[in-house]
C-alpha positions as CSV (number, residue, x, y, z in Angstrom):
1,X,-167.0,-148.0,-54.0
2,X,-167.6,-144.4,-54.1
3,X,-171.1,-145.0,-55.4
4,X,-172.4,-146.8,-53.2
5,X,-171.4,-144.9,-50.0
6,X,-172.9,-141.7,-51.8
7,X,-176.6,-143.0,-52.1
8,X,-178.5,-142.3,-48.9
9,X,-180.9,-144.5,-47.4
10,X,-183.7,-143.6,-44.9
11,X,-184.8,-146.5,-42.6
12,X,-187.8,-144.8,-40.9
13,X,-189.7,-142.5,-42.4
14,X,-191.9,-140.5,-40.0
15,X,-195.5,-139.6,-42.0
16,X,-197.3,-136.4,-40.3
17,X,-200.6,-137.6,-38.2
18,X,-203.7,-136.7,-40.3
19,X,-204.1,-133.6,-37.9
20,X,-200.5,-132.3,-38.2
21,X,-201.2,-132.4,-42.5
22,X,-204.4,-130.8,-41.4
23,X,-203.1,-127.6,-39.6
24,X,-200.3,-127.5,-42.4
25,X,-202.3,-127.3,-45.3
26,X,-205.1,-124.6,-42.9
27,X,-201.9,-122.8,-42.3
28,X,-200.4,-122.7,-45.8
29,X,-204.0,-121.8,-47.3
30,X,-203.5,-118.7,-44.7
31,X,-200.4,-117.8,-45.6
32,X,-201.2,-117.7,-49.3
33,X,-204.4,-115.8,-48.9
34,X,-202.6,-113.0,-46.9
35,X,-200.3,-112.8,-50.0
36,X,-203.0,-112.3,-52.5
37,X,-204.4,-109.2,-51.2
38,X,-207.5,-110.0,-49.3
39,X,-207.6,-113.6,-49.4
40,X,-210.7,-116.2,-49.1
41,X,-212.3,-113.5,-46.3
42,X,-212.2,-110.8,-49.4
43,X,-210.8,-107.8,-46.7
């Protein structure tokens, strides 16, 4: 039973504190504003 040795299962899924998805969406905002040439500050 190839099949059934291929599918994957994940028995504990670790969901990012409301902090941690926080700084990572801050931190991705910051990235992408440094991208588009001045950003939300407008420099």
């Amino acid at each position: 039973m190839a099949a059934e040795t291929a599918r994957r299962i994940r028995h504990s899924v670790v969901r990012p504190s409301d902090d941690a998805r926080k700084n990572a969406a801050a931190a991705l905002q910051r990235a992408l504003d440094r991208r588009d040439n001045g950003g939300s500050t407008g420099h």
